[in-house]
C-alpha positions in Angstrom: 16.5 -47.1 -17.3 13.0 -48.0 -18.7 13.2 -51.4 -18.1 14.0 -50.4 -14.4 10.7 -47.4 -14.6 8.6 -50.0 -16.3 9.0 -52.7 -13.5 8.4 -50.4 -10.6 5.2 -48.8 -12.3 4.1 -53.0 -12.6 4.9 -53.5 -9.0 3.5 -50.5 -7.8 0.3 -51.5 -10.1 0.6 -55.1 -8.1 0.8 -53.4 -4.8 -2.7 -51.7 -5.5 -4.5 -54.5 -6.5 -2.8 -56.8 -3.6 -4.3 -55.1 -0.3 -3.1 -57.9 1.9 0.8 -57.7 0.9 0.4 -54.0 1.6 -1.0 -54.4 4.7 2.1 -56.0 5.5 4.8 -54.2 4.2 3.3 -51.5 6.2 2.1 -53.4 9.4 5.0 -55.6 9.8 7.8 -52.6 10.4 5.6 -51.1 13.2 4.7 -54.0 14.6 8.7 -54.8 14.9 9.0 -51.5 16.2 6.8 -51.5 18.5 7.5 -54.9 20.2 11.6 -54.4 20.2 10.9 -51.4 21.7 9.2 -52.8 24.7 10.9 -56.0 24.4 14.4 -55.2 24.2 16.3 -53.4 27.2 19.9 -53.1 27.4 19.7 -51.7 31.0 20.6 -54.3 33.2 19.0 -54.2 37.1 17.9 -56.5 39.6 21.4 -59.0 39.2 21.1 -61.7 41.9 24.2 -61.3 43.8 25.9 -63.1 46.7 28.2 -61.9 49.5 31.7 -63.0 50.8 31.7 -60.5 53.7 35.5 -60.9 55.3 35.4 -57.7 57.3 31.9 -57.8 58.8 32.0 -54.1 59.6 30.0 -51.2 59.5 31.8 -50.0 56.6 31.6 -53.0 54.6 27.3 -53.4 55.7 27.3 -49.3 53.8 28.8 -50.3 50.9 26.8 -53.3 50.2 23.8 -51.2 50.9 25.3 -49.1 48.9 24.6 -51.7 46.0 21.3 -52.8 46.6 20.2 -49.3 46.9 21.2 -48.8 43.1 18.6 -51.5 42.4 21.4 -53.5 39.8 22.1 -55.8 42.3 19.6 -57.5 44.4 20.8 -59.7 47.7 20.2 -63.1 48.1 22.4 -63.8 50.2 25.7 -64.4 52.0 28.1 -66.8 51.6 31.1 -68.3 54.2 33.8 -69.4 51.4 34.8 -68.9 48.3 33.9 -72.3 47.1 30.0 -71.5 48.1 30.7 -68.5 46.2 31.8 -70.5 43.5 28.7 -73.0 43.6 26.2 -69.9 43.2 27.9 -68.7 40.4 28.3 -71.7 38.2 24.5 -73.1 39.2 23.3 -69.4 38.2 21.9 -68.7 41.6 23.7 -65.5 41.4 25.3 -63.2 38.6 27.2 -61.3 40.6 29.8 -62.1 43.7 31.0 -59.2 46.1 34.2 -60.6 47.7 35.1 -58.0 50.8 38.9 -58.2 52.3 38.8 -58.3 55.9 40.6 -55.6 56.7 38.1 -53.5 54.5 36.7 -51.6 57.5 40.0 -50.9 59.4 41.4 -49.6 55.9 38.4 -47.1 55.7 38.8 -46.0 59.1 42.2 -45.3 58.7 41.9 -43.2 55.6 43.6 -46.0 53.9 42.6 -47.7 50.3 40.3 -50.2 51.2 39.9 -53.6 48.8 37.0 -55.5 47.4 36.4 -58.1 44.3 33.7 -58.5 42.2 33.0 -61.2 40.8 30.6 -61.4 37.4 28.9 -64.1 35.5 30.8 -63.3 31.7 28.5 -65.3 29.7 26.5 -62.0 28.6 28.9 -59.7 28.1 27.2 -56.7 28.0 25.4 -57.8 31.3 28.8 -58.1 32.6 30.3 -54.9 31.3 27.5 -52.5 32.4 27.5 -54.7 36.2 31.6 -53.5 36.3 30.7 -50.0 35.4 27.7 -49.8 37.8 29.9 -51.1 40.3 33.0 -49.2 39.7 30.9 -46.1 39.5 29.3 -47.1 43.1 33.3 -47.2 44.6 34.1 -43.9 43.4 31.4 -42.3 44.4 32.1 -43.9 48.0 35.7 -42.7 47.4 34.7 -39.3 46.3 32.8 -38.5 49.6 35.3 -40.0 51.6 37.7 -38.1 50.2 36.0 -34.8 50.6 35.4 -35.3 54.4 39.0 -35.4 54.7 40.0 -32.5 52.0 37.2 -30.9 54.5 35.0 -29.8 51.4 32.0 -28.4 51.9 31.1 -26.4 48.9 28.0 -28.4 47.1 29.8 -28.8 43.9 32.6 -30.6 43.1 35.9 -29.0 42.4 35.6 -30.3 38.8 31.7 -29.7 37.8 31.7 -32.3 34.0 28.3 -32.0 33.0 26.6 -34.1 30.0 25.9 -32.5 26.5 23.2 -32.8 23.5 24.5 -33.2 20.4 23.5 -29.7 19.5 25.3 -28.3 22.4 22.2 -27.8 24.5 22.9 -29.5 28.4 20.4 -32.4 29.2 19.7 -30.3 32.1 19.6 -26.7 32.1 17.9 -23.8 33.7 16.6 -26.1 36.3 14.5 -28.2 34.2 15.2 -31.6 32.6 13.9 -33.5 29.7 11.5 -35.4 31.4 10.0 -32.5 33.4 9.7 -30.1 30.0 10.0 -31.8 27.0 7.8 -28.6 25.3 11.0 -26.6 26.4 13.8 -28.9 25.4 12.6 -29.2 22.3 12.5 -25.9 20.8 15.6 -24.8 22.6 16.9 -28.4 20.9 15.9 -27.2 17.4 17.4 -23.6 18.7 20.9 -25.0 19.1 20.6 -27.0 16.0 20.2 -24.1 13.8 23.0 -22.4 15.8 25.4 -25.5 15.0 24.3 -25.7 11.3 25.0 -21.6 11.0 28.3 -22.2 12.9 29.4 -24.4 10.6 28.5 -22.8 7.8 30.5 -19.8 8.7 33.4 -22.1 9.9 33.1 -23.7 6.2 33.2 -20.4 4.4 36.4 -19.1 6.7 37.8 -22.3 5.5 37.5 -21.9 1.9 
């Protein structure tokens, strides 16, 4: 145990006397910091994507709006056959394919379930995974609307209202405000429900017991 005292006292010693290999023990960690901040994004937007429009309806125009107004996907273009579709994809002109069935806009007209593919470039997984979700997230939001004109909904609020919680319990949204319009608010009411949750689980602890 002194050995171990004695040679951090030294290097501590060394430290003082070194200025430049201080300056970088403490520069290069914010420096890191700072640039994967910036630099690194997992949110993917802005995939070049190609269409295989069968139907050539109204309906199947909306929903491919529908995905360039999410701005993950951008348009480049449409294509007449799958093997075009094909050449985009493996010359990584496009990332993403949209194949629509012909009978897509009868199907939606008719209340019926209507089909599509998608097609997406698996080389970067987690570009590919997040492009699915985005997408499948798009289609049921198409279903969901569809579906209520139907059920003849027309309450604001879905039937089943799931909204997202803090880890403190707090709702990223609450009382009309959000995070990004009041941080000054979300904070202390944060630090509120942390205390809450500690004194919670204290008590939870001591029932326990």
């Amino acid at each position: 145990m002194r050995r171990l005292i004695a040679l951090t006292v030294k290097e501590f010693r060394q430290l003082s006397r070194d200025h430049l290999t201080l300056r970088m023990i403490v520069m290069v960690p914010l420096m890191q910091m700072t640039i994967f901040g910036y630099a690194i994004n997992f949110d993917v937007k802005h995939l070049p994507m190609v269409v295989l429009d069968e139907s050539r309806s109204y309906e199947s125009r909306e929903f491919v709006a529908r995905m360039q107004a999410s701005q993950y996907f951008d348009l480049i273009g449409g294509v007449s056959s799958m093997d075009e579709l094909r050449r985009a994809l493996d010359s990584a002109q496009a990332s993403v394919a949209l194949v629509i069935d012909r009978d897509f806009g009868k199907d939606r007209r008719r209340n019926q379930s209507a089909h599509a593919l998608l097609i997406v470039n698996a080389s970067d997984s987690t570009t590919s995974t997040q492009a699915m979700s985005v997408a499948a997230g798009i289609a049921n939001t198409a279903s969901m609307q569809q579906l209520a004109v139907q059920a003849r909904w027309r309450e604001r609020e879905l039937p089943v209202d799931l909204r997202g919680y803090a880890a403190s319990g707090l709702p990223t949204r609450t009382m009309g405000r959000s995070i990004e319009e009041d941080p000054v608010f979300f904070a202390a009411a944060l630090a509120a429900g942390t205390a809450l949750a500690d004194a919670v689980g204290g008590i939870h602890e001591d029932d326990t017991r």
